[in-house]
Every structure is written in structure tokens, then in C-alpha cells.
KELUM-757911 format. One record per residue (C-alpha): residue number from 1; residue in three letters; x, y, z negated. Coordinates in nm, 2 decimals. Layout:
NUM_ala_X_Y_Z $
...
This chain:
1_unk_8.27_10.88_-8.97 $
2_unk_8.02_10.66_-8.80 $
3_unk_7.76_10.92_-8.63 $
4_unk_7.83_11.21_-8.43 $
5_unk_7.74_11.50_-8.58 $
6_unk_7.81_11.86_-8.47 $
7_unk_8.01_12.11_-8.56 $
8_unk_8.01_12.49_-8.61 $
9_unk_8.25_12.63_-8.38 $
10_unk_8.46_12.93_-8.56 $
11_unk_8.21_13.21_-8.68 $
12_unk_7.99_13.20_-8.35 $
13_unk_7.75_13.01_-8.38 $
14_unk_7.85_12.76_-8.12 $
15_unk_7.79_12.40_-8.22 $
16_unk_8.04_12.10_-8.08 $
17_unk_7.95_11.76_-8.10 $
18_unk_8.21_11.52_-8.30 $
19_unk_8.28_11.34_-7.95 $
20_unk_8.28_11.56_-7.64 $
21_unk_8.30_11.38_-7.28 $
22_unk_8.52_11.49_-7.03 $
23_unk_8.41_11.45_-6.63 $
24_unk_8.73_11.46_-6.44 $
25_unk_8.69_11.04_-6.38 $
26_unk_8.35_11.02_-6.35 $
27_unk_8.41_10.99_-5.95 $
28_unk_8.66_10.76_-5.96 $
29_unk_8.39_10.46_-6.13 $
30_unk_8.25_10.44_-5.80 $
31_unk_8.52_10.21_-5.72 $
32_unk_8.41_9.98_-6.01 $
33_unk_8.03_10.03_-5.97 $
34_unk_7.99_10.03_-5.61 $
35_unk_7.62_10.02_-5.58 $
36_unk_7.64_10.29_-5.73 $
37_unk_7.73_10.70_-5.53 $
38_unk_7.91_10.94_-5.68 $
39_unk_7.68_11.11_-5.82 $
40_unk_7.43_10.87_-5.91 $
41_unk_7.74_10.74_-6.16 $
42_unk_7.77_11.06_-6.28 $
43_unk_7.40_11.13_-6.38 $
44_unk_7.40_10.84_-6.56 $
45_unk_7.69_10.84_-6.73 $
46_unk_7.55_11.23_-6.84 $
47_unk_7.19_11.12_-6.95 $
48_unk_7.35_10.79_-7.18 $
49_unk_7.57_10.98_-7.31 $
50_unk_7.30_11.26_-7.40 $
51_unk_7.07_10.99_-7.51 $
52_unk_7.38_10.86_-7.78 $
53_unk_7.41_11.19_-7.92 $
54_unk_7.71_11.38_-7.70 $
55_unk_7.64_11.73_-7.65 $
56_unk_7.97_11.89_-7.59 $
57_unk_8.11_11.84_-7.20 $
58_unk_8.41_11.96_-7.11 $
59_unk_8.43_12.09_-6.70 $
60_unk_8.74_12.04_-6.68 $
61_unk_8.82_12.09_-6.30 $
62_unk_8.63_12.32_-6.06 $
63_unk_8.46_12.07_-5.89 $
64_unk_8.19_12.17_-5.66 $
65_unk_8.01_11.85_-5.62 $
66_unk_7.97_11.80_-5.98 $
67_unk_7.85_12.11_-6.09 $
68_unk_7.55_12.08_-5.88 $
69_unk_7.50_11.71_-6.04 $
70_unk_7.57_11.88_-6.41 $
71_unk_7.32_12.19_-6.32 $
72_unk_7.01_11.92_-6.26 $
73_unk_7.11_11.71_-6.60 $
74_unk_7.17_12.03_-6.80 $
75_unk_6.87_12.26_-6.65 $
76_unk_6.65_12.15_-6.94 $
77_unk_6.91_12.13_-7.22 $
78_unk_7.04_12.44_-7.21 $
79_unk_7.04_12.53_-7.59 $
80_unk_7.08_12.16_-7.67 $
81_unk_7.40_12.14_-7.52 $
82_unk_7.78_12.31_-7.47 $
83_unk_8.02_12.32_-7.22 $
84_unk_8.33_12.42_-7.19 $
85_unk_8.45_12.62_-6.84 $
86_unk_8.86_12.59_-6.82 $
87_unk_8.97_12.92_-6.61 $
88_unk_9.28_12.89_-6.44 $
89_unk_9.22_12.62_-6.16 $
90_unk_8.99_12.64_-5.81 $
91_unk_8.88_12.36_-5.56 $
92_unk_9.07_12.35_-5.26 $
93_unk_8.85_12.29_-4.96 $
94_unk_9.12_12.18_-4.69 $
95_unk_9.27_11.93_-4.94 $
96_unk_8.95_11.81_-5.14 $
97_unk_9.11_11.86_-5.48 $
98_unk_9.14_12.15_-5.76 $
99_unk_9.45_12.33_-5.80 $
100_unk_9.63_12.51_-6.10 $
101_unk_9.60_12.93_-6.01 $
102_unk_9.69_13.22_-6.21 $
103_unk_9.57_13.50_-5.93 $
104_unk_9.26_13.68_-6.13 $
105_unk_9.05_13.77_-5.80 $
106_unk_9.07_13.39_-5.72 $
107_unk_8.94_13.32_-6.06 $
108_unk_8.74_13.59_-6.08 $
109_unk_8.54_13.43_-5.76 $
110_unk_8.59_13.08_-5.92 $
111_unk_8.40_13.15_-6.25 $
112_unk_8.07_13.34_-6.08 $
113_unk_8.05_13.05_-5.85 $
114_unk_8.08_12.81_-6.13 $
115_unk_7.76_12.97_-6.37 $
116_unk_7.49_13.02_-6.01 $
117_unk_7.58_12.74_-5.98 $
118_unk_7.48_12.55_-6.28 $
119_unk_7.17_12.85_-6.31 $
120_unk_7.31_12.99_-6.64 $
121_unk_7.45_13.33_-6.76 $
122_unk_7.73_13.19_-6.98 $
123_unk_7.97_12.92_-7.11 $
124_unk_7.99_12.79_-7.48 $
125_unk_8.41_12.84_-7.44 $
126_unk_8.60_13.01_-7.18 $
127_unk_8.92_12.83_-7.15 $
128_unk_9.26_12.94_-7.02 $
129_unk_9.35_12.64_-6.85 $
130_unk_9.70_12.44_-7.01 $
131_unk_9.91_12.74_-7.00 $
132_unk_10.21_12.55_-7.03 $
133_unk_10.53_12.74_-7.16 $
134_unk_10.68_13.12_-7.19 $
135_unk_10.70_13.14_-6.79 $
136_unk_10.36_12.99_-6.72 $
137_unk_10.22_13.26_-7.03 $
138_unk_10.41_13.58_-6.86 $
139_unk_10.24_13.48_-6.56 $
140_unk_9.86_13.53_-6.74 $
141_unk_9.99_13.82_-6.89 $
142_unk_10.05_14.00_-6.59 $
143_unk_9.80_13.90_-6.42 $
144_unk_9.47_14.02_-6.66 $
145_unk_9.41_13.67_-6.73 $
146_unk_9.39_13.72_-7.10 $
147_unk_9.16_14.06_-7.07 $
148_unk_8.96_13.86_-6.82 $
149_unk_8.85_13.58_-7.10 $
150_unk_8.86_13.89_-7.38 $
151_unk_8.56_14.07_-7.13 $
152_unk_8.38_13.71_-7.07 $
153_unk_8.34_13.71_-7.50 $
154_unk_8.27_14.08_-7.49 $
155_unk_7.99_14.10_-7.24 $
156_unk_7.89_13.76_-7.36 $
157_unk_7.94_13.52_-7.02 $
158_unk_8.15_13.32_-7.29 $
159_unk_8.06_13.28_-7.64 $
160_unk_8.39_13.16_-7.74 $
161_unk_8.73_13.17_-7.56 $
162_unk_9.07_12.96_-7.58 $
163_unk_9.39_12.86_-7.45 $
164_unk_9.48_12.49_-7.36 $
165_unk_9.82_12.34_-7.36 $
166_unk_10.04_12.03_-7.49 $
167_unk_10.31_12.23_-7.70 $
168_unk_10.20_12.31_-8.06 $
169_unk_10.51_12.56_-8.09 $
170_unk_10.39_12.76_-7.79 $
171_unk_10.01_12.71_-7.92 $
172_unk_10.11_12.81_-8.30 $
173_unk_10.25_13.16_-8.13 $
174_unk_9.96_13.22_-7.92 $
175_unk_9.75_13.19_-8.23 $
176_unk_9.95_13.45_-8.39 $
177_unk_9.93_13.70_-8.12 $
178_unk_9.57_13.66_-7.96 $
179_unk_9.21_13.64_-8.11 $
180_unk_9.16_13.29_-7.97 $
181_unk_8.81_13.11_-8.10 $
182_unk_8.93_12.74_-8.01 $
183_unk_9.29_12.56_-7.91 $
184_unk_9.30_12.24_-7.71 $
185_unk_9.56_11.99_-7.72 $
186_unk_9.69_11.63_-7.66 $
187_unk_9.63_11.44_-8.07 $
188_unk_9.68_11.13_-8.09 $
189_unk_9.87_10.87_-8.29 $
190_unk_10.20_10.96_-8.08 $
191_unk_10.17_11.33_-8.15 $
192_unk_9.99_11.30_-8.48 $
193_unk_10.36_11.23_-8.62 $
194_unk_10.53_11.52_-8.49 $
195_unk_10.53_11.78_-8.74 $
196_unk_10.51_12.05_-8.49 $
197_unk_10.14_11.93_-8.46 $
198_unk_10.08_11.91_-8.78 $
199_unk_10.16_12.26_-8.84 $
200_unk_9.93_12.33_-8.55 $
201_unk_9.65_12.20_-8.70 $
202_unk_9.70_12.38_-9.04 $
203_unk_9.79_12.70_-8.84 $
204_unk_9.43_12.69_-8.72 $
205_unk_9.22_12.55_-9.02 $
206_unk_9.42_12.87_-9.19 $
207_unk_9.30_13.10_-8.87 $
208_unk_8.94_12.96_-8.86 $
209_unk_9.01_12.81_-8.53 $
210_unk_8.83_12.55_-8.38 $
211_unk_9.05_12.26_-8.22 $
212_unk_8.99_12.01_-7.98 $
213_unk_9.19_11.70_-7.91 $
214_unk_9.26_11.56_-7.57 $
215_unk_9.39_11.22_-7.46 $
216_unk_9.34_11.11_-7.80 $
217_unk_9.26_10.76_-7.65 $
218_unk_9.60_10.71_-7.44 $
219_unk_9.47_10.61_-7.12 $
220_unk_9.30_10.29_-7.33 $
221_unk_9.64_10.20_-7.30 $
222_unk_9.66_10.10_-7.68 $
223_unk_9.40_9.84_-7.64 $
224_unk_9.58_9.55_-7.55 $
225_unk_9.88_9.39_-7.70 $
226_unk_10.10_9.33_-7.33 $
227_unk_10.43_9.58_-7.37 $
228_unk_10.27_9.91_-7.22 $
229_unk_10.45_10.26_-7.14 $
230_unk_10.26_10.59_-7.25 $
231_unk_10.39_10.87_-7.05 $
232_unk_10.52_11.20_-7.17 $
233_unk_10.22_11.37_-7.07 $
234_unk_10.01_11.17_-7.34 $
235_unk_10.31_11.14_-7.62 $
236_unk_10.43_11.53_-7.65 $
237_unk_10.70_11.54_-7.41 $
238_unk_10.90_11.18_-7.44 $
239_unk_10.77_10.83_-7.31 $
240_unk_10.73_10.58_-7.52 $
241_unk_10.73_10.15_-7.49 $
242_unk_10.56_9.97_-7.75 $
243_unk_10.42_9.64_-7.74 $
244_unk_10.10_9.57_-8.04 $
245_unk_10.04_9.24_-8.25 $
246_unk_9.72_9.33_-8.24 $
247_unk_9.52_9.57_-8.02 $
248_unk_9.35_9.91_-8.12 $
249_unk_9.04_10.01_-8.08 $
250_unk_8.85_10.37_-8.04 $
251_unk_8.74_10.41_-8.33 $
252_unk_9.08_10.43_-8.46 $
253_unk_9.20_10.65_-8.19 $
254_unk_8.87_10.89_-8.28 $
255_unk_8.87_10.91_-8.65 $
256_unk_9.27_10.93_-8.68 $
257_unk_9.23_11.26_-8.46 $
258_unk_8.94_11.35_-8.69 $
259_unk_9.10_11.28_-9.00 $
260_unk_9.37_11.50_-8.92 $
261_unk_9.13_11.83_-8.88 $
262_unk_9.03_11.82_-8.52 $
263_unk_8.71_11.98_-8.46 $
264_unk_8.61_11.75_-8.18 $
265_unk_8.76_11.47_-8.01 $
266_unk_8.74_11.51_-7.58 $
267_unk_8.73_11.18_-7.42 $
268_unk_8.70_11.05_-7.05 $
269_unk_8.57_10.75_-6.88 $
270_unk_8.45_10.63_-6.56 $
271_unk_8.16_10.39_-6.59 $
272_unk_7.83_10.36_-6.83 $
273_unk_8.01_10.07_-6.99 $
274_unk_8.30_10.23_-7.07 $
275_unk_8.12_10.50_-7.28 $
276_unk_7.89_10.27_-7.40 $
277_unk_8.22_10.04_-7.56 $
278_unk_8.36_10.38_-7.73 $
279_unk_8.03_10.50_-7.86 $
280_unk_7.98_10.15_-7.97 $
281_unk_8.33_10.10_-8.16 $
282_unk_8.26_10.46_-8.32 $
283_unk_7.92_10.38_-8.46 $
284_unk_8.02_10.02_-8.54 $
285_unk_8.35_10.06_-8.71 $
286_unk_8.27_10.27_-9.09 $
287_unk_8.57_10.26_-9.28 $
288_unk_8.88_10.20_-9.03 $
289_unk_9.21_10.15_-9.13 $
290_unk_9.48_10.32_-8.87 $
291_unk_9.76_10.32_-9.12 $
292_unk_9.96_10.04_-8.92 $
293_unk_9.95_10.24_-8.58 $
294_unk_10.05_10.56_-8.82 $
295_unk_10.37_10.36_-8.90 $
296_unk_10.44_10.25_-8.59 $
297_unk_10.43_10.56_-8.43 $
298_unk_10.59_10.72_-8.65 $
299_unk_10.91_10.46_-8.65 $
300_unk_10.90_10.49_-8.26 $
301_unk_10.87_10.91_-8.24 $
302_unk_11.12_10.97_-8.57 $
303_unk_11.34_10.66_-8.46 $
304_unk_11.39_10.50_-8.75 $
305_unk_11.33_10.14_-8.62 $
């Protein structure tokens, strides 16, 4: 796979690029490009990745600053591009950071603010924000959360809605009880293996539902051959030390994902260059052969070393 294309998104008519950029680290390149503010990194890391073909963005956090900086790139691209709004976290003011919240007024609030905002009267995908077990789901339940994201689709200030989280069993379930459009979870060669995500992925090409991978590129910790540690929150749930003979690259971490099923692969960075190097690899690397990380990964997650 060596352009990126874009992809119909369930029965909606929603299109998602192959390679969607998440903003969460944009503000933290300011540290590497300091000539450079805040937002001037950010509008150009938007327009090159525009100009190389990206038109899914994923709005990860409610981040007040940014969505002004996201309104003025996306004024004029409205139908040219998606986004995806995750419900279920608000921007502290006292504390300068977003917060996980389940309280529906608070949300509620969150969400309006969130399209004036950016001057538009919908997102491409409403997304519960990584619900992350039985507790955490009770919570949304009780609360209207999932009626709230039902009414978004119904009155059409979401053309699509979905659920994030990193456990394929607890995704697999929500599938089967809830008319989700789109699933997003952590795929990558560490949870690849697990056959719990396998059966996620099946689960939802059988259901007609779109899937987007997260953290598919493991911090960029796979590109190097010192001895690194991948925490649980990138492996599904256990960490793991592993040491390469010979470093990967992201065009292996993109196409395994792709391979697999997934829709569209969500990635982050925090300079120009840094996007520039994964587009780059993408375009540049045709035919790429992963199987060596497959086994690895496998040996390390099924222990059989």
C-alpha cells in the first residue's frame, strides 16, 4: 500500500483517509522547534499533512487552544476533510489539562463549545472516549452517555458514532449490544498476536464496522535496535522488553495494522519532520516484509522463546 487513499466509513458515506493524524503532541514540538509557537507548529504540521494527502484528524482531547488553530486550517476544507470529536473528556481551566468525565451536562457543554467553535454543525464520528471496562461502561449507561451519541447520529451533529477502548473482549460485547459505526483500539505488532484482537477485527468486518487503530507506531519505540520497554498501555495489558537486530520502520508498523483489516491507521507526531519521515517510509516502502517482527512478537506475547 504505498498511497493513501480513503475509505468508505460503514454505510454513511463518511470517507477516512488510510493514515489519520492525531493532535494530542502537536504542542509538545515546540520544545524541538523553538522558533517556532505553539500554534504556528501546529498549522504547519496541519497544512503538510493536508498537502500529503491526510484527511482524517482525530481531536483527541478537548483542547481549547487548538480548536481555534484547527477552525482557521479546516474553514475551507470542510467537505474535504473528517474529524473525529472523542466525548467523554473536558479541559480543565485551573489545571491547564483535559480530564476523563462521564457527567452528561458537562459533556453536553463540552461538545457545543467544541463545533462554534470550529464554525461547523457536525462531526464525521462522535466518539465515546476509551470506555475502559464493565465499571467504567455502567458508568455511561447511567449517565445518558450512550443516548447522547445515538441523538448526535439522529439529528445529524455526528454522522457516525463509536466507542474507544484497549480491550477487544469488552469492544467485541459492545458491538454485539450497541449500533456502533466505528471501534478504536490500540493494533499493533504486540496486539496483532493476541487472538482476542483478532476476533475483534473479524467481529467488525462481519458487523460492517469501521475500525481504527491507535498507537500502531509504539511510541517510535521499535525504531532502533538499543533494548527498549513498551508499556502495557501500548502492548494490551503486559509490558514488554525486546531488543531488535535490526530496526523497524513505519511503514511496517502501517501496513501490518492495515493488512490485518483496519480501516485507518491514527498516528501522532510532534514536528513537520516527523510526519514528513512516516509519510515518507509509507510512500517509499511498496512491498514490506513485517513477518520477522510477527514472529517476534508473537514468541514474546505467547512465550514460547
Amino acid at each position: 500500500m504505498s498511497e493513501n487513499r480513503s475509505k468508505k466509513l460503514g454505510n454513511l458515506g463518511v470517507n477516512l483517509s488510510t493514515l489519520g493524524l492525531g493532535v494530542e503532541h502537536f504542542a509538545k514540538g515546540v520544545g524541538k522547534v523553538k522558533h517556532l509557537t505553539r500554534d504556528e507548529n501546529s498549522k504547519l504540521i496541519l497544512d503538510e499533512a493536508y498537502r500529503l494527502g491526510i484527511t482524517h484528524f482525530d481531536l483527541v482531547f478537548d483542547l481549547p487552544y487548538f480548536f481555534k488553530v484547527f477552525r482557521d486550517f479546516s474553514i475551507d476544507k470542510r467537505e474535504k476533510i473528517t474529524f473525529t470529536t472523542h466525548i467523554g473528556n473536558v479541559f480543565n481551566e485551573a489545571k491547564g489539562k483535559p480530564y476523563k468525565i462521564r457527567t452528561l451536562e458537562k459533556i453536553k457543554n463540552s461538545f457545543d463549545q467544541k463545533l462554534e467553535t470550529l464554525e461547523t454543525d457536525y462531526t464525521d464520528i462522535g466518539l465515546l472516549q476509551y470506555v475502559k471496562n464493565d465499571e467504567d461502561y455502567n458508568k455511561v449507561v447511567k449517565n445518558g452517555l450512550i443516548e447522547y451519541v445515538e441523538n448526535l447520529k439522529e439529528t445529524g451533529r455526528a454522522k457516525s458514532i463509536g466507542i474507544s477502548s484497549h480491550n477487544p473482549i469488552f469492544l467485541k460485547k459492545m458491538i454485539q449490544n450497541h449500533d456502533f459505526d466505528v471501534i478504536m483500539t490500540v493494533i499493533n505488532f504486540a496486539t496483532g498476536v493476541r487472538e482476542t484482537t483478532l476476533e475483534l477485527i473479524e467481529e467488525c468486518k462481519n458487523n460492517n464496522i469501521s475500525l481504527i487503530a491507535i498507537k500502531n507506531l509504539l511510541k517510535g519505540k521499535l525504531f532502533t535496535t538499543k533494548k527498549t520497554e513498551l508499556g502495557y498501555y501500548y502492548s494490551g495489558g503486559s509490558k514488554i522488553e525486546l531488543k531488535l537486530n535490526e530496526a523497524a520502520t513505519p511503514a511496517q508498523c502501517f501496513n501490518y495494522a492495515l493488512d490485518l483489516g483496519v480501516d485507518s491507521v491514527v498516528f501522532g507526531v510532534q514536528t513537520v519532520e516527523q510526519l514528513q519521515e512516516n509519510i515518507q517510509s509509507f510512500k517509499r516502502e511498496e512491498k514490506v516484509d513485517y513477518s520477522q517482527l510477527v514472529e517476534i512478537f508473537d514468541q514474546i506475547i505467547n512465550n514460547t522463546v
